[in-house]
Phi, psi and omega in degrees: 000142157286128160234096193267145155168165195251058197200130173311158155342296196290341172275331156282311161234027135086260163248023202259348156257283149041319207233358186237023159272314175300333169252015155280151169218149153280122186217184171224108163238116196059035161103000168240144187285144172211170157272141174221147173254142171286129129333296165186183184308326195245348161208169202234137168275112189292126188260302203210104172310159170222103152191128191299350198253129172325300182346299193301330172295355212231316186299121208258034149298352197198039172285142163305141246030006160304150176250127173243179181236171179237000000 
């Protein structure tokens, strides 16, 4: 669903991204930036790639809800 308006994000829905945004982090692993939920210390869940080169999208290493490990 689309939701347009001219009143921030946060006032429409309040706390409801707020609390699974906090336990996201940004990292760079093997050279491409992404978002991840920690698992535990040693691996993590791909929430979302940031990354310009088509490759990294298509590589199914590193598709969202892959698990990686450090």
């Amino acid at each position: 669903m689309v939701h347009y308006a001219a009143i921030p994000e946060e006032l429409i829905f309040g706390q409801f991204n707020q609390n699974k945004a906090k336990s996201q982090k940004e990292i760079f692993y093997q050279g491409i930036r992404m978002i991840v939920e920690p698992i535990n210390f040693r691996e993590a869940k791909i929430i979302k790639i940031l990354s310009s080169d088509p490759q990294d999208y298509i590589n199914p290493l590193f598709q969202p809800g892959a698990v990686i490990k450090f």
